[in-house]
N, C-alpha and C positions, 0 to 999 in steps of 0.2 A: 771379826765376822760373826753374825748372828745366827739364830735357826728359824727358822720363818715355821708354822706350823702346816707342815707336808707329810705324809704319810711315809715319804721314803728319803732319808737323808743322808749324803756320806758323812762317813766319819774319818779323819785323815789326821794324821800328828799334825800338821800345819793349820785347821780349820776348829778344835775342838777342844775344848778345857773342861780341867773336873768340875762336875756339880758341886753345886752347896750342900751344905746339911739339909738345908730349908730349899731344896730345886733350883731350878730356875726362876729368877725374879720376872715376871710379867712389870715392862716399864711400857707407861703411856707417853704421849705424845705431850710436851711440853706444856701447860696453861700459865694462864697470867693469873701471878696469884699477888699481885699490888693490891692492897685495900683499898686504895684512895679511888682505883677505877670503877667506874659505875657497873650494879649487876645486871651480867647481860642475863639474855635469854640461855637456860641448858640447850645441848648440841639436840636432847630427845625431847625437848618437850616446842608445842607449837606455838605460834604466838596468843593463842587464848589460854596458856599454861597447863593444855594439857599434855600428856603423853603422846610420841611421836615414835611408834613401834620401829619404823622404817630406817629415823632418822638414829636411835639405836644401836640398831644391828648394823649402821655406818661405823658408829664409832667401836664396836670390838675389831675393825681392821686394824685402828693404829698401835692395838698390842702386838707384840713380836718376844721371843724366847731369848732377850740378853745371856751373854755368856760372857766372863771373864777373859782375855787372849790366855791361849795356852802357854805351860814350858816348854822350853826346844826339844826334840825328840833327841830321845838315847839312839835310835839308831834305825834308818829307813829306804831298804833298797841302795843298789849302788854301792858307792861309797862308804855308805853309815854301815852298808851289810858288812861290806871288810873288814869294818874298825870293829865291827860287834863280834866278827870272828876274831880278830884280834883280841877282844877285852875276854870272850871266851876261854880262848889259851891261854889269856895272864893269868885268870882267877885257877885254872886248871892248873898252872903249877905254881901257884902263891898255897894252895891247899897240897899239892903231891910234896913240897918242898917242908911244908908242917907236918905231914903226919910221915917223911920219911927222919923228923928230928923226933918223933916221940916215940915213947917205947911204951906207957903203960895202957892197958887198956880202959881205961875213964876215960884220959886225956884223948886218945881216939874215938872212942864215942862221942863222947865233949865235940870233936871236931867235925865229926857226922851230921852233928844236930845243926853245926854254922853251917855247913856246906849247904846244906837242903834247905837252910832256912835264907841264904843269901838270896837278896832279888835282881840282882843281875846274873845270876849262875843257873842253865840250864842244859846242862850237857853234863851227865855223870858215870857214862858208861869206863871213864878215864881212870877215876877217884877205884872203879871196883877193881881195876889190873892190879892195885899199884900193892905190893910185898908188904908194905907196913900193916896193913888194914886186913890182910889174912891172917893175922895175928888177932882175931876178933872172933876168927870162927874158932867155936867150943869154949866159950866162957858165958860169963853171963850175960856178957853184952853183944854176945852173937845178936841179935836182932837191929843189930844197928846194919848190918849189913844187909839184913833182907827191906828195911827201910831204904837202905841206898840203892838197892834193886828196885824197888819200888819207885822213884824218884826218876831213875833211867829207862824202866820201862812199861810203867804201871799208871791207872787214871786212877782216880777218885773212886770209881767204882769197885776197882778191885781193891783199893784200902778197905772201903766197907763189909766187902767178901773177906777179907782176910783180916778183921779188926781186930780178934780174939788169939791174932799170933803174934802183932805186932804193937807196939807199945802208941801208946796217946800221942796224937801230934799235934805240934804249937799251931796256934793261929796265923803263923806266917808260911807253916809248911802245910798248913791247910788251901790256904791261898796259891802258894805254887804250885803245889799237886792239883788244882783247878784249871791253871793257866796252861800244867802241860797237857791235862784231859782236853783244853781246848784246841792244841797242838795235834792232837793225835785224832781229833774227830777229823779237823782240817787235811788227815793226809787222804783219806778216802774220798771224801764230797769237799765240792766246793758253797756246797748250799746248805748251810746248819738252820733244819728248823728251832724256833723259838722251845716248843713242848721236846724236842730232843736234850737241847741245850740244857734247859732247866730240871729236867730228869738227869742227863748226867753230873750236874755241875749242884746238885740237890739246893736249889733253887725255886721259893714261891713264888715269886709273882716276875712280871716281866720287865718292872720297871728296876728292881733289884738286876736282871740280869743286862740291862742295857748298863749300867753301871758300871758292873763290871766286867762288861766286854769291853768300855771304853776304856777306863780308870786302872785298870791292871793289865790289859790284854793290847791295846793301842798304845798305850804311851810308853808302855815298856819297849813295843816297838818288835814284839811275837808274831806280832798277826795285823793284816791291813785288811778293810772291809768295807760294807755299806748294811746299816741297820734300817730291813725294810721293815715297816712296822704295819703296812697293808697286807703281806703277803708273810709277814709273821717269821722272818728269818733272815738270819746275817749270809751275805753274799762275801766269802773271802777272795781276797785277790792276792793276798799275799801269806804265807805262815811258815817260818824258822823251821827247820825237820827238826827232829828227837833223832835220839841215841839208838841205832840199830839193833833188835836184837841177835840172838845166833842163826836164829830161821829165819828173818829176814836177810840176814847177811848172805846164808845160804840162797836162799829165793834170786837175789840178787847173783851172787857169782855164777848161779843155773842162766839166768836173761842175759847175762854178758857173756858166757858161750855159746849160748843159741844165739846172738847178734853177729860173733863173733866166724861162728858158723856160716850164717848167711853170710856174711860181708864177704869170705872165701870164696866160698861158689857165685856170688856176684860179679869178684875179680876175677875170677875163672872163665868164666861166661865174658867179659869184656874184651879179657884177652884172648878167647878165640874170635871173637866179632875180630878183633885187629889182624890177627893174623889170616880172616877169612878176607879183610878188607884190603891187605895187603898183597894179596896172590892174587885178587881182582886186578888189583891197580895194576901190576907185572905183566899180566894178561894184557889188559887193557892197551899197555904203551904196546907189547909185539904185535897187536893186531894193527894198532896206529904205523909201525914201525914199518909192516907188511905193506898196508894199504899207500902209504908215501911212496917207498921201491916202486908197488907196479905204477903208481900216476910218473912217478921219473922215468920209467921205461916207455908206457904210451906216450908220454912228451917226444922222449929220443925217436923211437919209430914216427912220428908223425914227423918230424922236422925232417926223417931222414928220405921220406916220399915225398914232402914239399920241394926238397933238394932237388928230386931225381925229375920231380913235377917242370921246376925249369927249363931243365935241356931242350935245344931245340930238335926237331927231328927232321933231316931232311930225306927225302926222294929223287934218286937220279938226278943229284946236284941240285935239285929245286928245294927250298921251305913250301913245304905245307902245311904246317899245322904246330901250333904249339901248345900241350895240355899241362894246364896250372891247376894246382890241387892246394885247395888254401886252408889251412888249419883250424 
């Protein structure tokens, strides 16, 4: 699939492959390029050889934005989201299972610096529980720990704010510390302006960061989007959570009491609607119950005056008259 030149285009692990060094190639439309055939007339120019403005501006339609087909995605919604939690956990204890075999503290730092630097690894709130790695705190490589705090809950931004405490970071923990500041913009808006993005993600120009929203942020399969480039911002539809921190946790277990809360007195409230529904209904059948009795009693009295309605009545041995009363 190509990109047609549109001002707003998705961008999807299925539809989208890395650029070149050199961009996108702009290919034209096929020519004959046989020598033996005679030269025609150019598409712009008229048949008195001159310039044809019109005819032109015809032919920049047959360029279009070629693109390489993409690699498969590592992991998208669904499915892929399972296996990425899955591939999560592994890498989570292929590292808890190294640094609970080491004891010195190099080789722990040593191990700090792979973890943050892997590019499938982004969940590290796990790595900071773990007994081996408090063995860091108060030496000289205590800083490996305030970098793995920074990893699990910190952007690009607050690396900057805090450069002067924390040790240089490689060019691939520069890049992941990117990809989760994109993470963490994503949990508040779902609409990252262009000039937000490039300010936190320290970013000149736009076509540097369409790059790498696509090339690091899409295919890794973080985050799903649409790069408007009229309206100057990425529309996410999709983006992996980060590692909670203690006050979010907290925030969170306060929303699930107070949900919890209401869900109570919701139940409470339903079960008296039932129980008000229910002594209606009880009601309802005695009155029904009521009203049956007296219709089978005026039944019996009327039948029992139609009865009496028969008899004949006579007068000094004569019939005179006979009153019928009909129900």
């Amino acid at each position: 699939m190509s990109y047609t030149a549109h001002p707003v285009y998705a961008v999807t692990q299925a539809t989208v492959a890395p650029r070149h060094q050199s961009g996108y190639a702009a290919t034209r439309a096929p020519q004959n390029q046989n020598p033996r055939t005679p030269n025609r007339r150019k598409p712009h120019e008229s048949e008195g050889g001159k310039r044809n403005p019109r005819r032109r501006r015809r032919t920049l339609q047959n360029l279009t934005l070629a693109a390489p087909p993409p690699p498969p995605p590592r992991f998208v919604g669904g499915a892929m989201a399972m296996d990425a939690e899955r591939r999560q956990a592994e890498l989570i204890g292929q590292f808890s299972a190294q640094a609970a075999a080491l004891s010195s503290a190099p080789q722990l730092a040593a191990l700090v610096l792979e973890a943050t630097s892997h590019p499938a690894l982004f969940a590290f709130s796990e790595l900071l529980t773990l007994p081996a790695l408090s063995k860091l705190a108060g030496t000289q490589y205590a800083s490996s720990l305030d970098v793995l705090r920074l990893f699990a809950y910190g952007t690009l931004k607050d690396y900057k704010s805090n450069s002067g405490s924390l040790p240089a970071l490689l060019p691939d923990q520069i890049r992941k510390l990117k990809q989760l500041s994109v993470l963490t913009l994503a949990e508040s808006t779902k609409i990252l302006p262009y000039d937000q993005l490039m300010q936190e993600l320290d970013v000149s120009n736009v076509r540097e960061l369409e790059d790498f929203l696509i090339n690091e942020c899409m295919y890794s399969g973080i985050v799903r989007g649409k790069l408007d480039q009229l309206r100057r911002c990425f529309e996410v539809q999709f983006a992996a959570g980060r590692d909670l921190t203690p006050d979010q946790l907290n925030n969170m277990i306060d929303t699930l009491s107070d949900w919890l809360g209401t869900s109570d007195s919701l139940l409470h409230q339903i079960q008296e609607k039932i129980k008000w529904a229910d002594t209606m209904s009880e009601v309802n059948k005695k009155h029904q119950k009521e009203f049956e009795d007296r219709v089978e009693e005026a039944k019996k009295s009327i039948k029992k005056l139609n009865n009496l309605s028969r008899q004949t009545l006579t007068y000094g041995g004569m019939t005179t008259f006979s009153l019928n009363l009909e129900e």
